[in-house]
Each structure stands twice: as C-alpha cells, then as structure tokens.
PLY file of the C-alpha trace (Angstrom):
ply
format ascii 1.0
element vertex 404
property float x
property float y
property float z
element edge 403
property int vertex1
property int vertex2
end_header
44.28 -48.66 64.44
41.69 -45.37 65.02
43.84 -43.37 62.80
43.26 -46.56 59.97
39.82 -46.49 60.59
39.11 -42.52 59.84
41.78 -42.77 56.98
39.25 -45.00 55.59
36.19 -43.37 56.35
37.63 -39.81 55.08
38.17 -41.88 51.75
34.75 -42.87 51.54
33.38 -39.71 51.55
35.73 -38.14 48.92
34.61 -41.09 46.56
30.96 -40.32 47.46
31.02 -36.50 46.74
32.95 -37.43 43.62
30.78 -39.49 42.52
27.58 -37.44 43.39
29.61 -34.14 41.26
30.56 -36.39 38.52
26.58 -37.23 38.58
25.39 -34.33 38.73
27.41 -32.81 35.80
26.42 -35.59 33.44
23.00 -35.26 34.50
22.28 -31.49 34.86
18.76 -30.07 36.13
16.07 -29.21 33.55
16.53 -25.24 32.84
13.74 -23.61 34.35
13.80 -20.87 32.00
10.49 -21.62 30.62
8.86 -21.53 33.77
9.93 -18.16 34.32
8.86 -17.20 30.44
5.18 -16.21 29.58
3.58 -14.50 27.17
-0.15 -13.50 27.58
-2.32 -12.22 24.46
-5.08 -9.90 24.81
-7.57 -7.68 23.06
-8.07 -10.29 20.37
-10.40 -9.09 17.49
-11.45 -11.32 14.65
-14.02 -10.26 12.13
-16.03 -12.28 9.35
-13.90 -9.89 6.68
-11.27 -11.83 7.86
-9.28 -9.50 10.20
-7.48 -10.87 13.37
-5.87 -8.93 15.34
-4.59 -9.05 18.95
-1.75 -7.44 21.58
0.90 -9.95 23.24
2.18 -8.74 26.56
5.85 -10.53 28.02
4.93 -10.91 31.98
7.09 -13.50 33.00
10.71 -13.41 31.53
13.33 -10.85 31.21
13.06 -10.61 27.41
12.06 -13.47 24.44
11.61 -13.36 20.50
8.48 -13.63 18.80
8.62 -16.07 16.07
4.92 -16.99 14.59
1.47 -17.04 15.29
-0.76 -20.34 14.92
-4.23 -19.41 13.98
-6.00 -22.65 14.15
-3.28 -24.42 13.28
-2.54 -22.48 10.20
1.08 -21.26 10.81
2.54 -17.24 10.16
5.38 -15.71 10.75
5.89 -12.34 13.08
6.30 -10.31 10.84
3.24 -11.43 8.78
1.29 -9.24 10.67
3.60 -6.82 12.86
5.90 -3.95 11.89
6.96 -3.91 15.62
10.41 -5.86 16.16
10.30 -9.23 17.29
12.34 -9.00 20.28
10.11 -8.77 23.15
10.81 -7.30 27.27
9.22 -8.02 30.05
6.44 -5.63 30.96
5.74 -4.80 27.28
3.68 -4.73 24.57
3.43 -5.64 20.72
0.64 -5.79 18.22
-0.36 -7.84 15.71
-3.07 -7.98 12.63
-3.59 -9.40 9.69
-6.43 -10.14 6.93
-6.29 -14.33 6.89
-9.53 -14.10 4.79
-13.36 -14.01 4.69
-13.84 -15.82 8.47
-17.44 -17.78 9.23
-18.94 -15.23 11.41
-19.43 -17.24 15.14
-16.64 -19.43 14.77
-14.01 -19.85 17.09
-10.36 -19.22 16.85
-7.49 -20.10 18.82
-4.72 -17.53 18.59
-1.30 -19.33 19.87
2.16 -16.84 19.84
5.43 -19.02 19.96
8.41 -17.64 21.78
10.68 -20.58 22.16
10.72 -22.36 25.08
7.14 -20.64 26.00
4.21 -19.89 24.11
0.95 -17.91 24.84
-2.95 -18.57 23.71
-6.37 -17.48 23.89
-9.34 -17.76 21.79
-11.96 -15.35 20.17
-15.05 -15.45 18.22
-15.57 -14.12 15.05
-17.74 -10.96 14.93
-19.74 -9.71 11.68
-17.39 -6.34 10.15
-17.54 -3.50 12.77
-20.76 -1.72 11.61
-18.99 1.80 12.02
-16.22 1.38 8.88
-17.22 3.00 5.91
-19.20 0.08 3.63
-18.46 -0.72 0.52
-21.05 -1.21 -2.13
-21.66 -4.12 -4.12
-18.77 -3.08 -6.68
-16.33 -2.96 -4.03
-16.00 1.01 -3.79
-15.97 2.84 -0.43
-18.21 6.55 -1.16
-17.44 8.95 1.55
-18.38 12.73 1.92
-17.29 13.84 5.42
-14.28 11.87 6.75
-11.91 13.49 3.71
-12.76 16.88 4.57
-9.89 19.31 4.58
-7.35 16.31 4.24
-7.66 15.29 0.38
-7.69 18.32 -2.46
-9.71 17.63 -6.01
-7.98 14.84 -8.07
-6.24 11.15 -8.20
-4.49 10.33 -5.12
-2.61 6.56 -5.02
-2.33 5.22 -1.55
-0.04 2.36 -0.86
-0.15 0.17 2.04
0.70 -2.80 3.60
-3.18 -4.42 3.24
-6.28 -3.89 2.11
-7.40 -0.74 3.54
-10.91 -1.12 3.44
-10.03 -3.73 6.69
-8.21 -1.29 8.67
-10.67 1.55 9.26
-12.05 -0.56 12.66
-9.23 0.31 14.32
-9.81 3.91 13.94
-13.10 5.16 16.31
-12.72 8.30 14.70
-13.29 8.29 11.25
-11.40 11.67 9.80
-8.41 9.61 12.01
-8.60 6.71 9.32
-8.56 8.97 6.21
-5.80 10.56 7.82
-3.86 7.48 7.88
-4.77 7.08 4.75
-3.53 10.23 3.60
-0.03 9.42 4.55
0.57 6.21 2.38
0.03 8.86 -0.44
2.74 8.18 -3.22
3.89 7.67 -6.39
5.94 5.02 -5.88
4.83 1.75 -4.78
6.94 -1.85 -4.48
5.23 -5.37 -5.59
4.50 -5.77 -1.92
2.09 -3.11 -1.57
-1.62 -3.12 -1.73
-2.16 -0.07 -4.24
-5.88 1.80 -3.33
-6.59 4.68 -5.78
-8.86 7.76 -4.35
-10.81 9.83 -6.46
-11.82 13.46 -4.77
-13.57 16.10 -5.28
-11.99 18.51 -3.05
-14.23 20.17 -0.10
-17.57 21.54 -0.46
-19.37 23.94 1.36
-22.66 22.51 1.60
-24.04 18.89 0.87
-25.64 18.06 -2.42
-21.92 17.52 -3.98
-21.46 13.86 -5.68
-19.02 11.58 -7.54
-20.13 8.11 -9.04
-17.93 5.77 -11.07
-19.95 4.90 -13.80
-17.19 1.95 -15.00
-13.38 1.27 -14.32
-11.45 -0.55 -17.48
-7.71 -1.87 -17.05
-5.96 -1.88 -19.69
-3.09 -3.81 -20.96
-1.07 -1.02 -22.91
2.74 0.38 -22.07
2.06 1.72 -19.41
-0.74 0.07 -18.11
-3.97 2.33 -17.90
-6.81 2.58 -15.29
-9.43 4.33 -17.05
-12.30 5.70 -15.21
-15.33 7.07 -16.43
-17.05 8.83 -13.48
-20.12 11.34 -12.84
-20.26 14.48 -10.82
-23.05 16.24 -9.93
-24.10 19.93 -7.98
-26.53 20.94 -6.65
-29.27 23.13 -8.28
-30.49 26.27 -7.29
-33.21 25.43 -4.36
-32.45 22.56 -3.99
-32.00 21.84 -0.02
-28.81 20.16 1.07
-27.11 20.12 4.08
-25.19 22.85 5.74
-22.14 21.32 6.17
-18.56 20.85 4.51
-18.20 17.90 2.42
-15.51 16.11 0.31
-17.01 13.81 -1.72
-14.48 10.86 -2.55
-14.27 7.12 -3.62
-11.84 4.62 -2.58
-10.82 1.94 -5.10
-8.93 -1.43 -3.91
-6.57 -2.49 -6.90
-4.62 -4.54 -5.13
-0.91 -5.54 -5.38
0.73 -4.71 -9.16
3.68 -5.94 -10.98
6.46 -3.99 -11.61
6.20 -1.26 -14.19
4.64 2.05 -15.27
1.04 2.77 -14.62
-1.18 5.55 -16.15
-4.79 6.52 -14.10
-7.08 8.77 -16.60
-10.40 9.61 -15.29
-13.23 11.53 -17.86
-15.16 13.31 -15.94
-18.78 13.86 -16.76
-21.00 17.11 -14.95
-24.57 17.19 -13.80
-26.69 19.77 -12.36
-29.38 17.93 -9.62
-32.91 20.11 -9.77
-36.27 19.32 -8.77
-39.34 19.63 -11.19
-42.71 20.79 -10.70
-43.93 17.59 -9.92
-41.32 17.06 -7.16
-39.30 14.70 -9.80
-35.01 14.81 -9.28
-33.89 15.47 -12.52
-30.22 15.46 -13.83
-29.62 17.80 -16.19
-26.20 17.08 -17.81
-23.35 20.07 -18.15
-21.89 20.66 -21.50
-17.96 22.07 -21.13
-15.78 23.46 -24.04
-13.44 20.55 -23.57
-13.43 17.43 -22.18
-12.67 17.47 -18.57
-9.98 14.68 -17.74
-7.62 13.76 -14.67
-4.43 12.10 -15.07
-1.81 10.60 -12.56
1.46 7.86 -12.76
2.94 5.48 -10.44
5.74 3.56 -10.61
6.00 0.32 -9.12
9.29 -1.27 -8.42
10.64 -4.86 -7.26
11.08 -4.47 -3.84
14.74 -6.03 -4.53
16.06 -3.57 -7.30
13.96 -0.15 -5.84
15.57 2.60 -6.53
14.33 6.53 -7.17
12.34 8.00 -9.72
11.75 11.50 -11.75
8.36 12.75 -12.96
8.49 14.41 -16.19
5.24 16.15 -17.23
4.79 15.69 -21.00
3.71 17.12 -23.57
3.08 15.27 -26.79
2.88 16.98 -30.66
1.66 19.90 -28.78
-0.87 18.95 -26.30
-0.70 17.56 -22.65
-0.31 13.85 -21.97
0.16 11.68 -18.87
3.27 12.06 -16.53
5.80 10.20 -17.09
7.70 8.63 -14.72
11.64 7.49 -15.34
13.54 5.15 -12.84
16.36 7.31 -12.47
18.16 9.31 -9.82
18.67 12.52 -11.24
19.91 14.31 -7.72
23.67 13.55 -8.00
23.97 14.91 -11.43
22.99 13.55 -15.05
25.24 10.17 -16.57
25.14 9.05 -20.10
23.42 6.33 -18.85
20.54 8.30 -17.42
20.20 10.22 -20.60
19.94 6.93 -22.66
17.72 5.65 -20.41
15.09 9.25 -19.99
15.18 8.90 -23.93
14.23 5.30 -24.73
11.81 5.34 -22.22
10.45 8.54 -23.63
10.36 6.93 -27.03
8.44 3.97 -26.24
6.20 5.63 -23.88
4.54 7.58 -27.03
5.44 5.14 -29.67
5.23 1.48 -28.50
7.72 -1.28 -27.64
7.34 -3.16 -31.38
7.95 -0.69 -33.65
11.88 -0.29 -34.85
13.72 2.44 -33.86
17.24 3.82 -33.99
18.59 6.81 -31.82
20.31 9.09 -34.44
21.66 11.22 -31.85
21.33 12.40 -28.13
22.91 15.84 -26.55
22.55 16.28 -22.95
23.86 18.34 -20.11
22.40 18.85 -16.24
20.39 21.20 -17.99
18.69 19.65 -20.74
18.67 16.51 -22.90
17.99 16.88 -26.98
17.27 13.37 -28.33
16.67 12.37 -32.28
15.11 8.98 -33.13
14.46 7.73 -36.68
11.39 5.11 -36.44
9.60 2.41 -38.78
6.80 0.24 -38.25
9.39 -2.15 -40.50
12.61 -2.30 -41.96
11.60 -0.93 -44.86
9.89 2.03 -42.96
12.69 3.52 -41.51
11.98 6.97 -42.24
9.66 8.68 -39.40
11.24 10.85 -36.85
11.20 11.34 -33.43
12.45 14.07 -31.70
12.54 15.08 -27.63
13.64 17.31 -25.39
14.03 17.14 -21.84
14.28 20.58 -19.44
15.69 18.87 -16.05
15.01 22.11 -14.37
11.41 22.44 -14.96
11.13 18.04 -15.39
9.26 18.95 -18.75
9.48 16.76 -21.88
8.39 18.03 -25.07
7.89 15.18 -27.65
6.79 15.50 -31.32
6.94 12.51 -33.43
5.22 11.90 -37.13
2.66 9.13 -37.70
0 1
1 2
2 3
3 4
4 5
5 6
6 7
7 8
8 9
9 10
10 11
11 12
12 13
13 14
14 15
15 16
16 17
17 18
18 19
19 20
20 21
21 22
22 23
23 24
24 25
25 26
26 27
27 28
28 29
29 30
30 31
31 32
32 33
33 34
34 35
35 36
36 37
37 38
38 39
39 40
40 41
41 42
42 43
43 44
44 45
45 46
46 47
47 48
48 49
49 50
50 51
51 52
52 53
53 54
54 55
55 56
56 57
57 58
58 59
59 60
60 61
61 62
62 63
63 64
64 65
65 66
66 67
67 68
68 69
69 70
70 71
71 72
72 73
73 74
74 75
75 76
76 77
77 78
78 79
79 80
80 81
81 82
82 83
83 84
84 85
85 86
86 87
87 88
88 89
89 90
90 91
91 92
92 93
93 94
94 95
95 96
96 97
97 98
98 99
99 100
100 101
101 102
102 103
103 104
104 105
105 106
106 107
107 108
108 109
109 110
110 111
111 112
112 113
113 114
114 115
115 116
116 117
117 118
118 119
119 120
120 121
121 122
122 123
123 124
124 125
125 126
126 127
127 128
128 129
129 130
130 131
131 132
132 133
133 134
134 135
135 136
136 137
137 138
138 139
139 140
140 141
141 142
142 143
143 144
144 145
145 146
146 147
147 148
148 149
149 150
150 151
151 152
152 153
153 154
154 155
155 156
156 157
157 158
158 159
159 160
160 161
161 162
162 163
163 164
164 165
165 166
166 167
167 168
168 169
169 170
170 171
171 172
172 173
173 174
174 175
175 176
176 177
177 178
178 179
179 180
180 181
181 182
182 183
183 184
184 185
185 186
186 187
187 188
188 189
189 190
190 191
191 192
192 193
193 194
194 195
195 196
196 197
197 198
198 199
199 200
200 201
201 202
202 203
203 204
204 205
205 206
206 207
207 208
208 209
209 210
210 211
211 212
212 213
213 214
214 215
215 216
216 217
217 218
218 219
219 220
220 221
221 222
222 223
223 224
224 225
225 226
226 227
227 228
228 229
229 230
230 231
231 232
232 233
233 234
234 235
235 236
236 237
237 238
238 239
239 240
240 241
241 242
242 243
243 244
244 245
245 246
246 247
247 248
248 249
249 250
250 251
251 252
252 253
253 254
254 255
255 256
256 257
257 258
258 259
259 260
260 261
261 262
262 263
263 264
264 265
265 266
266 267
267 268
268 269
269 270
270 271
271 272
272 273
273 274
274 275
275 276
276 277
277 278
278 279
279 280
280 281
281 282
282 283
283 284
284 285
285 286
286 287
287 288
288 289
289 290
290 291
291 292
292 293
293 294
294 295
295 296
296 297
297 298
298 299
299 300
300 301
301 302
302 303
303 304
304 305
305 306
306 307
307 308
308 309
309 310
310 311
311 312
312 313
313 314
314 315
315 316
316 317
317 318
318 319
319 320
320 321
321 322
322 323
323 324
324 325
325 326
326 327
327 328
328 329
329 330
330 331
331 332
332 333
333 334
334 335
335 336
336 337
337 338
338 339
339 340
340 341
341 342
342 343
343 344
344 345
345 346
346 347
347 348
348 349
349 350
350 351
351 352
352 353
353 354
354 355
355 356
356 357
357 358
358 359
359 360
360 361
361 362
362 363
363 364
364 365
365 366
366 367
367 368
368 369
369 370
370 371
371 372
372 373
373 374
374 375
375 376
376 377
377 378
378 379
379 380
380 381
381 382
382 383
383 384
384 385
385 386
386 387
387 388
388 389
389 390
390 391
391 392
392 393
393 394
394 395
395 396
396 397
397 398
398 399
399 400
400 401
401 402
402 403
C-alpha cells in the first residue's frame, strides 16, 4: 500500500516538472539584452548654418550597430554623417556631423541614435555660427590672408570634399589647422558626390598690403564647362605702411556638387599698385603687363559608379598654350587602341566642338607617341578642313593645329 502511495506521488511530480519545462520553453523570458545595451551621446553642437554634430559613446553592451540618427523626427542614415564604421564596442567612441540646413538660431533639437534593441538621446540648442570661422561676405566668398600661409603656392587649387567647407572650419580652434585640412582634399579628380570648393592664391607675402578680389565669376555652358573669373590684385606702394607679417592672400569659392564631365577654371588677372596721395586719398593705380596675365586649371569629375583614372595632357593649340586637358584613361599599364581612339576624339572635340562632322583619316600610335589626322566640316558639304594631333606620352604634351 506505502509503496502505491509514493509510486503515485513520484508520478505527480514528473508530470509537474514536465509540464512547468514544456511551459517554460513555449513561453521563454524576455531577452534582457536591451537592458544591458546603451548608447549615450555627447558634445552635441548645432549651429543656425545648419551644422549638427555630436559623439555617441557604447557604455552598456559588449558591442551594437549604428543605424540612423532622428533629428527631430527627420530620419538619416549612419553614414549620412560619419565616415567611422557603424559597428560600435563598448567603451568607445564615434562621431557624427552633418549640414541639415539653415537651423532657427534658439531652437531646440532632439538628437536620437538607433542601435536596435536600444537607442540613445539628448537635446541641444541651436547657437548663431561660431564667431571664430572665417566669414563669408555677402557673395558667398571666404577672403583670408594668414591661415594659407606657407600651405597654398600662387594659382587655382580645386578642393573636394564631402560638404560644404565653409561649415567645417568650427571644428578646427586653430585656424592654419583648417586650411590644412583643406589642403589635403586638393585634386583633380572629383566624383558627383563631392562638394567641389575652388581656391584662388596668391602665394605668400612678406609683408601685409597684398590683395585679391573677384571682381565677377561666369559659368559657362561650353565643352568643357568653364569657370571664368575675372579677379583684381593689388601691392602695395612704396610708403605705404602695412603690416610686418607673412601673408597669403586667398579666396575660397563654394561651387558645389557637379555632374560628370570635363571642367575648365580660367582666371584674368588684373594688377594694381595701392599709393597714398597728398591729400591722404588711397588711390589705385592700375599695372599695364605685355600680355595678359591668365591662370588655368581642369578637373574631371566622374560617376562615382564608373570612376576610373585619368591623364593630364597640357596643350597646346595652333601654336599657343590652352587649358589642360584631361582624358579618362589609364595610361600606366601600357597604351590600347582603344585608349588612342579615345585621347584623339576627345582631343578633337575639345578644340573643335561636339556638332561639327568629323572623320578620323588616320591614327598611328605607340607607348611613345600618338599621330592622329582628322578631316572636319561644319556640313556635309564642308568636308575639307583638317585636323591634325600629336600626343608625346612621355612628356603628356598634345600639340594640336587645326584650320578654321
């Protein structure tokens, strides 16, 4: 009868821990992984030029992945605003910033980073532009005459970055640091994803005194596409008192992001000599020069997709020097038919035009040198100018001379 009795109640309790594990499995505990996850932002910025920037620290967690950031409920990705990778650890730090636009200066935003299952947030209000970037006047164009010294020599430099850089010089307390920075996006070729930022200079001075002014900028919708500057320097007179420091005297230019293709920059250059009358009058007294003094650069911008290397030729054109110009070919693994078809059409219509009728008569080439003979109309019944071109890929010098 006992040994019934505890067959009965052993029973029981198999059923009942069976049932509790069944229970259990079907009904598992809520992970507590997001508990253990946090994120914590920090050193949020925001500025009425529409800069927002801020640092996101992983305390909580052994690692997580950064996938957007809510800025008053307007949604971006990561990598929006971050070059750093996405995959956070624990103890570490990332940093994000991006321009989201002119910002009402005193407003309030909420900065939210999602890491699924966790999220961090704080909130900041927007300042007025840090009063210690360089301004820009009313045309848009930054002036500068110390931060460039010994960094930027006498001429057209194209800088390529990620955003406007006109918004990133806050983050730099020292200001030769930013033109620095700036100095290393130099290039000549740029993707459709880049903000393109062309810098006139004109080299370092000794003293003060030294100037550049852009008297008008003109874009213009040729093959390739021209910026044309017209811009005024002026010296210093004799006794006239400037300062005794070195200067660079420069001007930064936002253009903003371009569409594939060729682009020339041509800036005339006009002199002036600053002196002081007997009535203690400024007067500019303009410098005449044998020959027009002009600066020319190229860039090539590709689709980000389909980027692939370039080669510079310097040209000159029925006997006098023209533009760079730059071909989208890769000329470091040797020279293909291809390549020479492609250095001569491009050749052709960068001095003659994309309408006008042409026919390639014939084309020599080696890894020396390409020889290249066009015959050219401006109709079918006009087939009889010439075009002729030769290419040292040594030196990268193309001599072109064409009738009218």
């Amino acid at each position: 009868m006992k040994r019934s009795i505890w067959i009965v109640v052993a029973s029981l309790i198999i059923i009942g821990v069976l049932i509790g594990a069944l229970y259990y499995f079907s009904n598992p505990p809520a992970p507590s992984s997001s508990a253990e996850f946090k994120l914590e932002v920090k050193d949020i910025t925001a500025s009425s030029n529409g800069q927002v920037s801020f640092n996101v620290s992983l305390i909580d967690g052994e690692s997580g992945v950064l996938e957007s950031v809510v800025l008053n409920d307007i949604h971006y990705s990561w990598s929006d605003g971050s070059s750093d990778s996405p995959t956070i650890l624990k103890g570490e730090s990332k940093h994000w910033s991006l321009d989201v636009g002119s910002l009402v200066n005193g407003s309030n935003i909420e900065v939210v980073v999602e890491a699924p299952p966790a999220s961090g947030s704080s909130n900041v209000t927007v300042n007025s532009s840090n009063v210690n970037e360089p301004e820009p006047n009313e045309t848009g164009y930054v002036y500068d005459s110390y931060g460039c010294v010994g960094l930027f020599d006498e001429g057209i430099h194209v800088l390529a970055t990620s955003q406007d850089p006109r918004n990133l010089s806050g983050q730099f307390p020292i200001v030769n640091d930013y033109w620095q920075m700036l100095l290393e996006h130099e290039t000549k070729q740029a993707t459709e994803h880049d903000f393109i930022t062309i810098l006139l200079s004109r080299g370092d001075k000794s003293t003060g005194g030294y100037a550049i002014d852009i008297e008008s900028f003109s874009w213009l919708e040729s093959y390739p596409v021209k910026f044309r500057f017209s811009v005024n320097f002026t010296d210093p007179g004799e006794g006239v008192m400037v300062t005794e420091a070195l200067t660079n005297p420069t001007v930064l230019v936002p253009i903003g992001k371009l569409t594939p293709g060729e682009y020339n920059i041509e800036v005339y250059v006009t002199m002036f000599v600053l002196n002081v009358n007997d009535k203690g009058e400024t007067v500019y007294t303009p410098i005449m020069t044998f020959a027009p003094i002009v600066w020319t650069q190229t860039l090539t911008v590709s689709s980000s997709e389909n980027h692939v290397s370039s080669t510079i030729f310097k040209v000159t054109l029925n006997g006098n020097e023209s533009p760079d110009l730059t071909v989208q070919v890769d000329l470091s693994d040797g020279l293909t038919e291809a390549e020479a078809m492609q250095i001569a059409e491009t050749a052709f219509i960068y001095s003659r035009g994309e309408e006008v009728l042409r026919q390639l008569d014939t084309i020599t080439y080696d890894d020396q040198q390409i020889v290249a003979h066009y015959i050219w109309g401006y109709d079918e019944n006009d087939m009889g100018h010439i075009f002729d071109l030769k290419a040292d890929l040594v030196s990268f010098q193309l001599i072109i001379s064409h009738c009218r």
